[in-house]
C-alpha positions as CSV (number, residue, x, y, z in Angstrom):
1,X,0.0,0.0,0.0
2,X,1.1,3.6,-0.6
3,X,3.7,4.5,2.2
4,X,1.2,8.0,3.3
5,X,-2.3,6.3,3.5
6,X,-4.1,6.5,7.0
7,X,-2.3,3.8,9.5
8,X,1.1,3.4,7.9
9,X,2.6,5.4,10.5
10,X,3.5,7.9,7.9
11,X,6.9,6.2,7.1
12,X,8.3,5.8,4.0
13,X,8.8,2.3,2.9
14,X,12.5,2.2,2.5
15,X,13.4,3.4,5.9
16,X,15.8,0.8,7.8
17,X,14.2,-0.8,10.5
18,X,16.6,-1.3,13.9
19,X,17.2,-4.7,13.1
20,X,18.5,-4.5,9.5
21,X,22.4,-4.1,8.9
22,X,22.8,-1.5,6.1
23,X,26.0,-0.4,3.6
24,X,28.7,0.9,5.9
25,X,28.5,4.6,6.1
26,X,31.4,6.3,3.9
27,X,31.7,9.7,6.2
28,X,31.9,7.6,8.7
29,X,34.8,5.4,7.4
30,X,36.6,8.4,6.1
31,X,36.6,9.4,9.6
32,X,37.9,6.9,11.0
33,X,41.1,6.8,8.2
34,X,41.7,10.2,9.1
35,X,41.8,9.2,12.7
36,X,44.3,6.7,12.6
37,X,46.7,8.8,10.0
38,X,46.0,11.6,12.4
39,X,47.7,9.9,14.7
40,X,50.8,9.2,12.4
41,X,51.0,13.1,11.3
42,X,50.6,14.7,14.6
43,X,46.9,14.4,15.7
44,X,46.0,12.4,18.6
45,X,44.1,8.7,18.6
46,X,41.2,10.1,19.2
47,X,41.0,13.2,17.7
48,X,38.5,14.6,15.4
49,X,39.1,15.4,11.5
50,X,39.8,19.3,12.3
51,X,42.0,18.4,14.7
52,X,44.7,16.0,12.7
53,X,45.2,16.2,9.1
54,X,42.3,15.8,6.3
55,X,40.6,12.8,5.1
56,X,41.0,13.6,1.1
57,X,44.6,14.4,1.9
58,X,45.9,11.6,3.5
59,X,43.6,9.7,0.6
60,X,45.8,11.2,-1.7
61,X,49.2,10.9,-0.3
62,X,48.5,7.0,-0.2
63,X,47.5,7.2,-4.0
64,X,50.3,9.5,-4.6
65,X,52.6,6.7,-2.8
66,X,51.4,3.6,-4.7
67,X,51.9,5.2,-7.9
68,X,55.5,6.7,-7.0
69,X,55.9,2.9,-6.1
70,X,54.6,1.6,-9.4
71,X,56.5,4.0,-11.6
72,X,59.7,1.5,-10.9
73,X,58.1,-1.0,-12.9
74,X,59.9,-1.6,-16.4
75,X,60.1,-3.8,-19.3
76,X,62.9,-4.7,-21.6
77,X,61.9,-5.9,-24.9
78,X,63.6,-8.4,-27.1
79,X,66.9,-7.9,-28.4
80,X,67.3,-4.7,-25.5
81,X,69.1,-4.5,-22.0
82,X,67.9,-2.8,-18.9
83,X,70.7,-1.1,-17.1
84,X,69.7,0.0,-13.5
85,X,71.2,2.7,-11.8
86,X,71.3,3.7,-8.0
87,X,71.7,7.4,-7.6
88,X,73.5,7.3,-11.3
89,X,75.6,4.4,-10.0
90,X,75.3,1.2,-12.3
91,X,74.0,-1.5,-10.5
92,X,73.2,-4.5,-12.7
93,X,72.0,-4.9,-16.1
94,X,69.2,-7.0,-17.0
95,X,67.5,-8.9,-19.6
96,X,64.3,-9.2,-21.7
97,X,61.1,-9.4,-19.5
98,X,59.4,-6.6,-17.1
99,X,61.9,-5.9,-14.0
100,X,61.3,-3.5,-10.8
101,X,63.6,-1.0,-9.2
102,X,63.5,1.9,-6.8
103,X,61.5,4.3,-8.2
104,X,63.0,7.9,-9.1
105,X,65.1,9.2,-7.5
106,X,66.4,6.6,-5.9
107,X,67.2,4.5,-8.9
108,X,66.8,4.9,-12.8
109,X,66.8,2.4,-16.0
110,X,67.9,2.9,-18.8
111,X,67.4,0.7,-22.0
112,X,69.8,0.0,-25.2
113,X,69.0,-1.7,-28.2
114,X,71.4,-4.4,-29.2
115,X,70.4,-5.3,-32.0
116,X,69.4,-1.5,-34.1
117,X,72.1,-1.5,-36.8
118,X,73.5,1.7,-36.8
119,X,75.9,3.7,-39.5
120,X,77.9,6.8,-39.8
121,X,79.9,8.2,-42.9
122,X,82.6,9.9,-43.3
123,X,84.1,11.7,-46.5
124,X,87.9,13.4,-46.5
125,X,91.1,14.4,-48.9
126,X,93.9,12.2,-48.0
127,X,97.2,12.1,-48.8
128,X,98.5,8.7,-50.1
129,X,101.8,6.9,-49.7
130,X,103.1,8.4,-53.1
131,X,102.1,11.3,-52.1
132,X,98.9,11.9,-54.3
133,X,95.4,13.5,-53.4
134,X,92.7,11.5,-53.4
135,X,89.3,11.8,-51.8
136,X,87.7,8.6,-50.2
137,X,84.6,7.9,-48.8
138,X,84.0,5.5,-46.1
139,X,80.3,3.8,-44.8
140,X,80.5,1.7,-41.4
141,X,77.6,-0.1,-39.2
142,X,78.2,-1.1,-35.8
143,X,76.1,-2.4,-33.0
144,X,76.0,-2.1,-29.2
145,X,77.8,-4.9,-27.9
146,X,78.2,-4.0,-23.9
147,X,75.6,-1.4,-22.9
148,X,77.3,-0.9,-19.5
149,X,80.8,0.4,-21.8
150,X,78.3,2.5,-24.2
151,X,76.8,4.2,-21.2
152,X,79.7,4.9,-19.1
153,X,82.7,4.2,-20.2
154,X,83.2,7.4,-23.1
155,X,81.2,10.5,-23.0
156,X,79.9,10.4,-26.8
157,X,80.5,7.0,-27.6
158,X,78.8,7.3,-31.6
159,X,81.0,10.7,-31.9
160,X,84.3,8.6,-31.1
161,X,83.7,6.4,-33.0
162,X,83.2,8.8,-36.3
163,X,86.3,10.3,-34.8
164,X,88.5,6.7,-34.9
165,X,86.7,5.8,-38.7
166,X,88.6,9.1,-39.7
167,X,91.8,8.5,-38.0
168,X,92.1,4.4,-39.0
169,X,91.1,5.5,-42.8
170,X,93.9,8.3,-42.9
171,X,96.0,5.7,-41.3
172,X,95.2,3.2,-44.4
173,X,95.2,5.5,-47.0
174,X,98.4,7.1,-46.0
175,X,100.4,3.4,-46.1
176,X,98.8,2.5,-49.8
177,X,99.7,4.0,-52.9
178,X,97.0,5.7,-55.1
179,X,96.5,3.5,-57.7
180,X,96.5,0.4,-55.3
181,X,94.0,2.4,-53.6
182,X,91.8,3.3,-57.3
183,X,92.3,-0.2,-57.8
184,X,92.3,-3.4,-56.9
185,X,92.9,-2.5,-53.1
186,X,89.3,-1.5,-51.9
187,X,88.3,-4.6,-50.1
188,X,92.3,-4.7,-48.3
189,X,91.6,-1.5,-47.3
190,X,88.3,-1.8,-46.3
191,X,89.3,-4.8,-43.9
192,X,92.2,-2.9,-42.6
193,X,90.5,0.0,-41.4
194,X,87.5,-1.9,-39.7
195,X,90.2,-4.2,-37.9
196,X,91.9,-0.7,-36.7
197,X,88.7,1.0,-35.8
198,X,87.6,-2.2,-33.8
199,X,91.1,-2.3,-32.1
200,X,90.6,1.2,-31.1
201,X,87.7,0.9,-29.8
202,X,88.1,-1.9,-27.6
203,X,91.4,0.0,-25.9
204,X,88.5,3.1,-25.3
205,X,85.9,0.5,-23.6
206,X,83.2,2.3,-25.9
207,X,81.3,-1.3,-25.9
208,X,80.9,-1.1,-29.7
209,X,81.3,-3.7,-32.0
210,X,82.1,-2.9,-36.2
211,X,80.0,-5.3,-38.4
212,X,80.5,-4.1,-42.1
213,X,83.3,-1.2,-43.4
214,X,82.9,-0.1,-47.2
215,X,84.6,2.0,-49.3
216,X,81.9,3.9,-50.5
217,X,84.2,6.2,-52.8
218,X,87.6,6.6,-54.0
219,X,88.4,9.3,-56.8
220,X,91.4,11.4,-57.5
221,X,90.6,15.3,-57.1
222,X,88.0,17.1,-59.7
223,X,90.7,19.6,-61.2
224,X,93.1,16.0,-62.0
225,X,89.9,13.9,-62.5
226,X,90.7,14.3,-66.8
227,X,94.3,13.4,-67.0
228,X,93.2,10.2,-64.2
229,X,90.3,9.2,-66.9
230,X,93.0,9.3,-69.6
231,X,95.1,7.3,-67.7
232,X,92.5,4.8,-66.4
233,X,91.7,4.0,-70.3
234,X,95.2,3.5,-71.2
235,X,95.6,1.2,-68.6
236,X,92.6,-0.4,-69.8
237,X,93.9,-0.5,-73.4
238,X,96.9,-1.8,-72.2
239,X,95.0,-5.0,-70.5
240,X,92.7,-5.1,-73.5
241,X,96.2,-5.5,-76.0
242,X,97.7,-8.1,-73.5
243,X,94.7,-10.4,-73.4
244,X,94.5,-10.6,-77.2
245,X,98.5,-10.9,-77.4
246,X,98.0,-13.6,-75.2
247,X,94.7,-14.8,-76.9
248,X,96.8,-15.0,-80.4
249,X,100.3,-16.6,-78.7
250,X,97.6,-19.4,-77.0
251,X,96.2,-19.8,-80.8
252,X,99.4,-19.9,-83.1
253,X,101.3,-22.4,-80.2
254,X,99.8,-25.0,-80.7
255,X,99.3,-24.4,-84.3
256,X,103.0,-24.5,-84.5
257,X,103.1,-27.5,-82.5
258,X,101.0,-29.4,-84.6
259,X,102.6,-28.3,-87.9
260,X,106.0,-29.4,-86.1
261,X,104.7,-32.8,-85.2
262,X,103.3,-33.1,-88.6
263,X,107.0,-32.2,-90.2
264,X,108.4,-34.7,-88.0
265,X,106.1,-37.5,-89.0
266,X,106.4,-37.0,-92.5
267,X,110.3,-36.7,-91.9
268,X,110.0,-40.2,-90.4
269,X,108.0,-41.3,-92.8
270,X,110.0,-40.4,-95.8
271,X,113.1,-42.1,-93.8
272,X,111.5,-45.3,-93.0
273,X,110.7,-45.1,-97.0
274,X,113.6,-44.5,-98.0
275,X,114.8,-47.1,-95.7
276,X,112.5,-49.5,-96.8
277,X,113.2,-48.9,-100.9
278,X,116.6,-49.0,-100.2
279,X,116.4,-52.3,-98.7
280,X,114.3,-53.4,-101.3
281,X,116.7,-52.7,-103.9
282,X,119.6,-54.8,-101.8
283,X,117.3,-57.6,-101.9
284,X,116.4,-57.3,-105.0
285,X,120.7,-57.1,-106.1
286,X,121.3,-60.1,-103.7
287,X,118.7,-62.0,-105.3
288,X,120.0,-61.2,-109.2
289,X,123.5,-61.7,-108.0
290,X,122.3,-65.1,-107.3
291,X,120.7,-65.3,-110.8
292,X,123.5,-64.1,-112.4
293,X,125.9,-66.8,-111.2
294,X,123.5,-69.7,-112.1
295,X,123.4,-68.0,-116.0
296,X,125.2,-64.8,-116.6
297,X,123.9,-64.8,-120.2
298,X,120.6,-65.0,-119.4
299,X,120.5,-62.7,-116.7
300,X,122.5,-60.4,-118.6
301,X,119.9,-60.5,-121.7
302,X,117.0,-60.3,-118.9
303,X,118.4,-57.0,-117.7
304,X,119.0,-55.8,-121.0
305,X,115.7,-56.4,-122.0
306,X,114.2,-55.1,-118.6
307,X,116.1,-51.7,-119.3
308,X,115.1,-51.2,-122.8
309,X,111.5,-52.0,-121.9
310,X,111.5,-49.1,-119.1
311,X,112.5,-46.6,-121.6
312,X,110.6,-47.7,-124.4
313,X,107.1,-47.4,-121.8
314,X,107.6,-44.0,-122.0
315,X,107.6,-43.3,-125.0
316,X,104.8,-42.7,-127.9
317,X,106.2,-44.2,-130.6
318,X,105.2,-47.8,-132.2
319,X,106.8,-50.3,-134.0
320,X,105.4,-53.0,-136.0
321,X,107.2,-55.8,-137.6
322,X,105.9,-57.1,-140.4
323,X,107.6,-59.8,-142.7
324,X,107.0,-59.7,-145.9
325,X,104.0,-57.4,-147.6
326,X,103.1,-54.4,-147.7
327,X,99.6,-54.2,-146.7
328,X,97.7,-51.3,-144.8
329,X,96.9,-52.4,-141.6
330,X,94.6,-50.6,-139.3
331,X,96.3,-49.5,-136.0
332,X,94.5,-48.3,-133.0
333,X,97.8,-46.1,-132.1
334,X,95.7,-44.6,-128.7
335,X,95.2,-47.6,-127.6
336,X,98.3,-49.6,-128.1
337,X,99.7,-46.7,-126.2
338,X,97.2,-46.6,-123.4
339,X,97.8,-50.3,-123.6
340,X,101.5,-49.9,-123.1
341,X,101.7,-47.1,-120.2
342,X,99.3,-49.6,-118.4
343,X,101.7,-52.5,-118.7
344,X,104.5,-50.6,-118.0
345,X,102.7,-49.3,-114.7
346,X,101.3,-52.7,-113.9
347,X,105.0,-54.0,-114.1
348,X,106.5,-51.4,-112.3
349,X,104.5,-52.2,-109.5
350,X,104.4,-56.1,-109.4
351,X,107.4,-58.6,-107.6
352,X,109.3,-59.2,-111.1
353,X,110.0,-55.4,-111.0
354,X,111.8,-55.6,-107.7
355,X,114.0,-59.0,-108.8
356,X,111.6,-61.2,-107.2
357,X,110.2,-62.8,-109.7
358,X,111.3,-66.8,-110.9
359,X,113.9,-67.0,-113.7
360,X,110.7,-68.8,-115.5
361,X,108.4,-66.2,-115.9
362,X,110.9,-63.8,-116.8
363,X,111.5,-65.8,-119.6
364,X,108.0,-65.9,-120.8
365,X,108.0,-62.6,-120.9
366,X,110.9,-62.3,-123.3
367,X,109.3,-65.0,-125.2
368,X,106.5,-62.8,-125.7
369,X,108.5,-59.2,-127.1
370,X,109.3,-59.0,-130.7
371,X,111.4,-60.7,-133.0
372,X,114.0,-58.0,-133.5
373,X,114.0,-57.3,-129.7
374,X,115.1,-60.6,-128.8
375,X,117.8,-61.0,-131.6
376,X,119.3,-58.1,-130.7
377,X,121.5,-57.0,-128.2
């Protein structure tokens, strides 16, 4: 029923009865905060809140507190390190992960990335070993290797070490001649300097580590820079002439070499033929020696006939023996002389030519010549 009709005792309905506990009051907890840090900041134990020091500032402080507490909280993230200080004394340097210290200004952290490549460049006139002028330009990356080095050891760690790139290139440069250093000696020179910088560095304690050194540049001066192009293609025409000096000596060598084994094996050719006809004809005499003792006139007629038959072969002249008569006869001349050169080639080049044929068939063979041949003598 509505909390004002007649007999409700004129009570709203949401009034606490004596028996029911209700929310703790927040005045009254305030109070009795400010009672107890009263105590702590002067007031008494039992004092009153104008008597001590207020509720919302003594609320406060405590917030004030945690967070100052908090604010030591830190994390380091991958590839970093943490490096905790105690009234800008180094302490201890920690790892990846969240960490705590003192808050400020009791300690500090501070945080270095060890893995952030970083580079400088430098760019000078230098004086070479031959005393020449060039201009060289130099690129280097480096990491952080010991963060408690980078951060205490040398005031301006990345500005010494621009500082020693300068000083190790001059030191390079100034022990290589210029057209070592135009040349083939960038990558020598680029090693030397990054293992003088590194040395250098290590005997400051910066706590830096060189990764990569290149030559970015290296040119003569801009008022020489024509004469040094002229030069540079000569030198280039120079190795262009050589390799095709040496391209032609590598092609007429072993031409040569050939041709020279070629004149040797015909040279040993012709000698082992010469050899071999010459032996030949000593058989060939042996063996007609022997003939000639068995029948000297026979073997002499047999040579006769053998000589006058090789001259005769060459020659284009016929002769026909007729007895008796004096009819025309029909005489294929071209071939009775075709006939004849072949004869005399396929004698020349059978055993019987050489003295190696029988006594027999050399006979039948003079048998076979003409009348007036084998009359005469």
């Amino acid at each position: 029923m509505p909390w004002n009709e007649p007999g409700g005792g004129g009570k709203d309905p949401w009034s606490k009865k004596p028996s029911e506990p209700g929310p703790p009051d927040l005045d009254e907890l305030l109070r009795k905060l400010t009672g107890r840090f009263g105590g702590l900041f002067g007031g008494g134990a039992g004092g009153g809140a104008g008597k001590g020091v207020p509720a919302g500032l003594i609320l406060i402080g405590v917030i004030l507190f945690l967070g100052w507490l908090a604010s030591g909280f830190y994390i380091v993230g991958a590839g970093e390190a943490g490096v905790e200080l105690r009234f800008g004394a180094y302490q201890i340097t920690t790892g990846p992960g969240p960490h705590w210290h003192m808050p400020y200004p009791i300690e500090t952290a501070e945080l270095v990335n060890l893995t952030e490549v970083r580079s400088s460049q430098h760019k000078a006139t230098m004086l070479t070993q031959d005393e020449n002028i060039v201009e060289v330009e130099l690129a280097v990356q480096y990491l952080v290797k010991s963060p408690q080095d980078y951060l205490f050891k040398v005031r301006l760690p990345d500005a010494t070490l621009r500082q020693v790139m300068e000083s190790a290139m001059r030191e390079v440069v100034g022990k290589s001649k210029m057209d070592y250093i135009l040349g083939a000696g960038r990558a020598a020179i680029a090693a030397d300097t990054k293992q003088i910088m590194q040395s250098t560095l290590d005997g400051y304690q910066t706590g830096l580590l060189v990764t990569t050194v290149n030559m970015q540049q290296a040119q003569p001066p801009e008022q020489v820079q024509d004469a040094f192009e002229d030069a540079i293609k000569a030198r280039e025409d120079e190795v262009r002439f050589r390799n095709e000096a040496e391209a032609y000596a590598n092609g007429i060598i072993p031409q040569a070499r050939g041709e020279a084994a070629r004149l040797d094996q015909e040279a040993n050719a012709y000698r082992d033929r010469l050899v071999a006809r010459a032996e030949g004809e000593t058989a060939r005499f042996t063996k007609l020696l022997s003939e000639y003792q068995k029948a000297p006139d026979v073997t002499r007629e047999r040579l006769y006939l053998d000589a006058v038959e090789s001259v005769l072969a060459h020659s284009s002249k016929v002769m026909v023996d007729v007895s008796g008569g004096n009819n025309l006869l029909y005489l294929p001349l071209d071939q009775l002389i075709q006939g004849g050169a072949a004869t005399a080639t396929h004698r020349a080049g059978s055993p019987s030519a050489l003295g190696g044929g029988s006594s027999r068939s050399n006979m039948d063979s003079r048998a076979r010549r003409p009348t007036h041949l084998r009359e005469g003598r």
